[in-house]
LUMMIMI-964033 format. One record per residue: residue in one letter; z, y, x of N, C-alpha, C, O, CB in turn. Coordinates in pm, whole numbers, padded with zeros to 5 digits, always signed. Each point is the difference from the previous one (the first is absolute). Glycine has a CB too. Layout:
// LUMMIMI-964033
AZYXZYXZYXZYXZYX ...
***
This chain:
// LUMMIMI-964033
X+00902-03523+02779+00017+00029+00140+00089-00107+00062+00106-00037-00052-00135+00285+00011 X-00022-00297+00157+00067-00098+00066+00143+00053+00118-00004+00101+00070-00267-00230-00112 X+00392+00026+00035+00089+00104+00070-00015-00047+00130+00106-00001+00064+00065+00058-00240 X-00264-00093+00233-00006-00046+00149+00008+00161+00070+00069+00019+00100-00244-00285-00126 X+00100+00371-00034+00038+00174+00058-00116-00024+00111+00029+00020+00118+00292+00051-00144 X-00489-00125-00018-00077+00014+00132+00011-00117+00145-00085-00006+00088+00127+00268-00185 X+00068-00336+00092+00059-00096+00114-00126-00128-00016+00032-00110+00044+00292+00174-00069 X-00419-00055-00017-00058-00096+00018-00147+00044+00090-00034+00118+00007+00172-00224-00233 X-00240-00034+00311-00078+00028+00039-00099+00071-00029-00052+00064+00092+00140-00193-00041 X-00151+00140-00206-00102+00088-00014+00043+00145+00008-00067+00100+00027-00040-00272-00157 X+00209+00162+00106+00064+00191+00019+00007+00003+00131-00029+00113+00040+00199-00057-00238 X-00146-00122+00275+00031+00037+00150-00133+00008+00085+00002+00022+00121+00232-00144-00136 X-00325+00107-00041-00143-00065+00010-00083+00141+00012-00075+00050+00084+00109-00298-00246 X+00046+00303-00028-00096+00095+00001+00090+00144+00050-00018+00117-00032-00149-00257-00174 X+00239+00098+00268+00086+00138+00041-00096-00004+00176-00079+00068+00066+00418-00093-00238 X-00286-00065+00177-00060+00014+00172-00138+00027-00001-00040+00075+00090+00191-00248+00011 X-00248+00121-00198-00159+00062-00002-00032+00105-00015-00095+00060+00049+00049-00201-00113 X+00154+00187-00034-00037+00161-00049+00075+00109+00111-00050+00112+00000+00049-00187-00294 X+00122+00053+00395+00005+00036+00096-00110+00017+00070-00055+00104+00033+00233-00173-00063 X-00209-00055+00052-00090-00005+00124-00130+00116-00034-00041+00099+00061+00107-00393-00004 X-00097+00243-00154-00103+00086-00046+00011+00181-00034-00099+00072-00010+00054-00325-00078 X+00164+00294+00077+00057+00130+00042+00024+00050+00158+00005+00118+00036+00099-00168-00256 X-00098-00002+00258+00055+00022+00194-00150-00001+00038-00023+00108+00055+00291-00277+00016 X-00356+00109-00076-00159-00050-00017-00040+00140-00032-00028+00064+00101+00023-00334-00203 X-00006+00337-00012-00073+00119-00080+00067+00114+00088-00060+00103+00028+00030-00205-00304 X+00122+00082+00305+00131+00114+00041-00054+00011+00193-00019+00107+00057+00302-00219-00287 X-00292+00016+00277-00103-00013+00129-00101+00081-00009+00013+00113+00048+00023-00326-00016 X-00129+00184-00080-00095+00040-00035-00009+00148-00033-00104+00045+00049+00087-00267-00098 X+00082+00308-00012+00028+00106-00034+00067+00128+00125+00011+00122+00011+00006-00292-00244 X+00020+00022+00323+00049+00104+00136-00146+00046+00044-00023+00119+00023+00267-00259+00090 X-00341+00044-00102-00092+00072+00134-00035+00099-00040+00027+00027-00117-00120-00187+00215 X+00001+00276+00003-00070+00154-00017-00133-00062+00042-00012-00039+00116+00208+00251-00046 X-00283-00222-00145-00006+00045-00182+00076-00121-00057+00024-00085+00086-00287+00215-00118 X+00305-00159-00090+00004-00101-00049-00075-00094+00010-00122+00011-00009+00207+00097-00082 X-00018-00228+00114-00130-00110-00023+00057-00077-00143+00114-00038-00025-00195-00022+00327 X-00044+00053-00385-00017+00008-00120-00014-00142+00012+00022-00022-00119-00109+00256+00046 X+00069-00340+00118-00046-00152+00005+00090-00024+00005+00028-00043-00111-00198-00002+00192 X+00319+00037+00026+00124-00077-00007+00042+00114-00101+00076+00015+00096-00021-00163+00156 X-00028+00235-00339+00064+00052-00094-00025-00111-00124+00093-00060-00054-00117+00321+00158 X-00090-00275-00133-00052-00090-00102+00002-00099+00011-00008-00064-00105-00090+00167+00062 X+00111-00188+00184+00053-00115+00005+00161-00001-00053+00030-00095-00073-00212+00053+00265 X+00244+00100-00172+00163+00001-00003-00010+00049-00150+00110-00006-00056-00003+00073+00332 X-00187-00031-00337-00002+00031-00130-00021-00122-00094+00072-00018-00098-00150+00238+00174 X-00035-00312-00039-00057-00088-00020+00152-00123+00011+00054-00043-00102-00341+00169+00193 X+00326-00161+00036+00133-00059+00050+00074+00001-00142+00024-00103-00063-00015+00198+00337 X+00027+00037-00318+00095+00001-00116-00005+00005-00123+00092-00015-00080-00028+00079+00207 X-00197-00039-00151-00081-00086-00125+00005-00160-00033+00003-00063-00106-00156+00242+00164 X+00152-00212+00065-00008-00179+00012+00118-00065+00002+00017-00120-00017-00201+00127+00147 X+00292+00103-00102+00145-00062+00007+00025-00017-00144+00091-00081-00022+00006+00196+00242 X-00151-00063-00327+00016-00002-00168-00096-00176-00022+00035-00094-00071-00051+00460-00008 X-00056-00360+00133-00090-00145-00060+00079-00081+00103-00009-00107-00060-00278+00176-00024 X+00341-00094+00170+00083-00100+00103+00114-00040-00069+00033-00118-00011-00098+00224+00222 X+00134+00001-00263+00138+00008-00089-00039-00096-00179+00068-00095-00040+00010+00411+00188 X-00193-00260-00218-00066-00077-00103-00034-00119+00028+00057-00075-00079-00126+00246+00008 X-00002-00234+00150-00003-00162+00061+00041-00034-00007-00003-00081-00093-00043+00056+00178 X+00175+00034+00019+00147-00066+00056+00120-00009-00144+00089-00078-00033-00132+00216+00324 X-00004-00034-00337+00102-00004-00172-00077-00104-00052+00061-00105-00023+00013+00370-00059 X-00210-00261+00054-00034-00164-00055+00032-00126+00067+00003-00099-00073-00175+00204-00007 X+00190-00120+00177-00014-00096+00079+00133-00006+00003+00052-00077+00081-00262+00093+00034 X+00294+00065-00206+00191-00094-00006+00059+00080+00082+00117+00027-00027-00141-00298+00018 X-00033+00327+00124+00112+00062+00131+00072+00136-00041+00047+00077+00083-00213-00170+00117 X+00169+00113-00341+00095+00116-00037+00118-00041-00092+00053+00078-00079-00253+00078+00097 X+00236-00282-00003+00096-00043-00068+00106+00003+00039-00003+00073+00099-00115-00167-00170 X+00256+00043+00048+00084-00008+00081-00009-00106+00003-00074-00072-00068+00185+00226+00057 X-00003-00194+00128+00034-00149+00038-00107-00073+00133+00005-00106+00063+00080+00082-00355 X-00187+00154+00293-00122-00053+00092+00011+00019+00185-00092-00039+00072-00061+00119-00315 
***
């Protein structure tokens, strides 16, 4: 485990995607009836924040010092 504690871009990357992608599903869940398309988009959103976060860790941006 690295002691950067998350402070690097791919963590900040995938925090804000997987937000986004919660507030997104969580929208979606207000209307009467539900609308089931932006739920699954915002579902979808935070699925992708896991492969954005895996990339960016290959691509070095979870190191420290970056």
């Amino acid at each position: 485990m690295s002691a950067n504690h998350g402070n690097t871009p791919a963590a900040w990357t995938f925090v804000t995607v997987a937000m986004l992608g919660f507030v997104v599903g969580a929208a979606g869940m207000l209307f009467d009836p539900i609308n089931w398309t932006i739920f699954w988009v915002g579902a979808a959103l935070a699925v992708a924040s896991l492969v954005v976060f895996a990339v960016m860790a290959k691509l070095g941006y979870h190191e420290s010092g970056h």
